[in-house]
N, C-alpha and C positions, 0 to 999 in steps of 0.2 A: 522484458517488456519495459517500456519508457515510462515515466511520469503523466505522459501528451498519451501514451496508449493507455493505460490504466485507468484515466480519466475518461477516454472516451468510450473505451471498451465493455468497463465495470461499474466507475464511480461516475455514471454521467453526470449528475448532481455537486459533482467536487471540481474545484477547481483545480489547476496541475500546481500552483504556488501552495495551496494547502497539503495537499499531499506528496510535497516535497516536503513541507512542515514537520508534518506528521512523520516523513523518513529520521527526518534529522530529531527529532524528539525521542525515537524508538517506537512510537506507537502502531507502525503498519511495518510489517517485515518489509528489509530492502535490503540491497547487497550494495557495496561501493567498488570501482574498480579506477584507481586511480581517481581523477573528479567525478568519474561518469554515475550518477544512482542509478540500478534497477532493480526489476520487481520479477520474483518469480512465479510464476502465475498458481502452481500448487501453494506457494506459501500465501497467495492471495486468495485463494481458494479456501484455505482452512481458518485463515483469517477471518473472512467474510462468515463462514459458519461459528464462530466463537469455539474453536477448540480449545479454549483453555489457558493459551501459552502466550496469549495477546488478548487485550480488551477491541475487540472488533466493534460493528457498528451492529452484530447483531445481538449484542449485548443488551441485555437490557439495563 
């Protein structure tokens, strides 16, 4: 999934510039493939739950 689908799929409240941010910080799992970032929706998925392995937003 895209940064422009992430945003509007998941993080409606995020903009796609911040969460490319956040890609290139390491703070939201994302994959690079040549220039392209994307996002895979189970790692988005366990992200958004705070499992642990990333500070998600459900962190408190």
């Amino acid at each position: 999934m895209s940064a422009r689908q992430l945003a509007e799929e998941l993080l409606p409240d995020t903009s796609v510039d911040t969460i490319l941010r956040w890609a290139r910080e390491g703070t939201i799992p994302s994959r690079k493939r040549g220039q392209k970032v994307f996002f895979l929706r189970y790692e988005i998925d366990e992200w958004l739950i705070g499992d642990g392995t990333r500070d998600g937003p459900a962190t408190p």
